[in-house]
C-alpha positions as CSV (number, residue, x, y, z in Angstrom):
1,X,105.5,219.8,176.2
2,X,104.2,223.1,174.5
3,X,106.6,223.8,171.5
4,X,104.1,227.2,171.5
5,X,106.1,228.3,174.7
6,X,109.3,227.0,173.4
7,X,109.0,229.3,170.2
8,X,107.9,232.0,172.2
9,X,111.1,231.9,174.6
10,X,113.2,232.0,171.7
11,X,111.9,234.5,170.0
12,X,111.9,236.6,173.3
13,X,115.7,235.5,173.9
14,X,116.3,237.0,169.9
15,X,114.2,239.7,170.1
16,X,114.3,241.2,173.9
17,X,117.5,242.1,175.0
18,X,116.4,242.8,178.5
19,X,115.6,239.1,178.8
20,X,118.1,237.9,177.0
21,X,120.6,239.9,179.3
22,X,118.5,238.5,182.3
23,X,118.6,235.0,180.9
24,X,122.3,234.8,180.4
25,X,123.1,236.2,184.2
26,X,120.5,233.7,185.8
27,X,118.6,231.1,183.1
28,X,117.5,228.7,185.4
29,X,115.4,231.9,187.6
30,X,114.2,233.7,184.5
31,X,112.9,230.4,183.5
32,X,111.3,229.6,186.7
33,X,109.8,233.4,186.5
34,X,108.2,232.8,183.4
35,X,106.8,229.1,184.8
36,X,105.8,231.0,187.8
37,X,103.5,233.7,185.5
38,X,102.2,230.4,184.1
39,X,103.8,229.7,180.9
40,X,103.7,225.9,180.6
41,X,108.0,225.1,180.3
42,X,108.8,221.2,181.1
43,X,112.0,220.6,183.3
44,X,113.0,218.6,179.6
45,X,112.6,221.8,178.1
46,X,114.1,224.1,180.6
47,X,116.9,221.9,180.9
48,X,117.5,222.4,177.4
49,X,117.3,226.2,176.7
50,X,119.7,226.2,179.9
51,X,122.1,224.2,178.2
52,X,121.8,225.8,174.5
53,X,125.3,227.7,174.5
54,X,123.8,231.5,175.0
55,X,126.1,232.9,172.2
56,X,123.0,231.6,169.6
57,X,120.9,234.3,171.4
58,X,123.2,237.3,170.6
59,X,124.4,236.2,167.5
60,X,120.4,235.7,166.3
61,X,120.0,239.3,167.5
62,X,122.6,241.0,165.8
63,X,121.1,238.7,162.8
64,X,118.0,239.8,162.5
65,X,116.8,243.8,161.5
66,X,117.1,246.2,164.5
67,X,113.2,247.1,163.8
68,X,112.7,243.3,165.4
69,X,114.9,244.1,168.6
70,X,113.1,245.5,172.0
71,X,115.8,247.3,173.1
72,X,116.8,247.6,176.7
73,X,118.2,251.0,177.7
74,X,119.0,250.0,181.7
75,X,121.5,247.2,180.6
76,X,125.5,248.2,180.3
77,X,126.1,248.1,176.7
78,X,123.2,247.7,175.1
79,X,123.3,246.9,171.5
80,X,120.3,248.3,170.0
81,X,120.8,251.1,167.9
């Protein structure tokens, strides 16, 4: 277990809404993506970003300053200012 790579998901899930978007369509691929680029995930730990309820992403984005967000100007909807 790396809790290094477990921090760093979340604060990519808060802080990119690209990911966050992709994450919530497909977590299970965008985890295996990052696995696959060699970030060092455990099935435990996969299995339990994948069954966090998603709302604690966007509600820790809309939380935090906008300054902190990576905004994503493809997605429908974006919330970045």
């Amino acid at each position: 277990m790396s809790q290094r790579t477990v921090e760093r998901v979340v604060g990519r899930l808060i802080t990119d809404e690209e990911f966050r978007l992709e994450f919530t369509r497909l977590p299970e691929r965008t985890l295996a993506a990052l696995v696959g680029q060699g970030w060092e995930l455990t099935a435990f730990e996969v299995d339990a970003l994948v069954q966090t309820d998603t709302k604690l992403w966007s509600d820790g984005a809309r939380r935090i300053n906008p300054r902190l967000q990576r905004c994503s100007l493809k997605a429908d909807g974006h919330t970045c200012p």
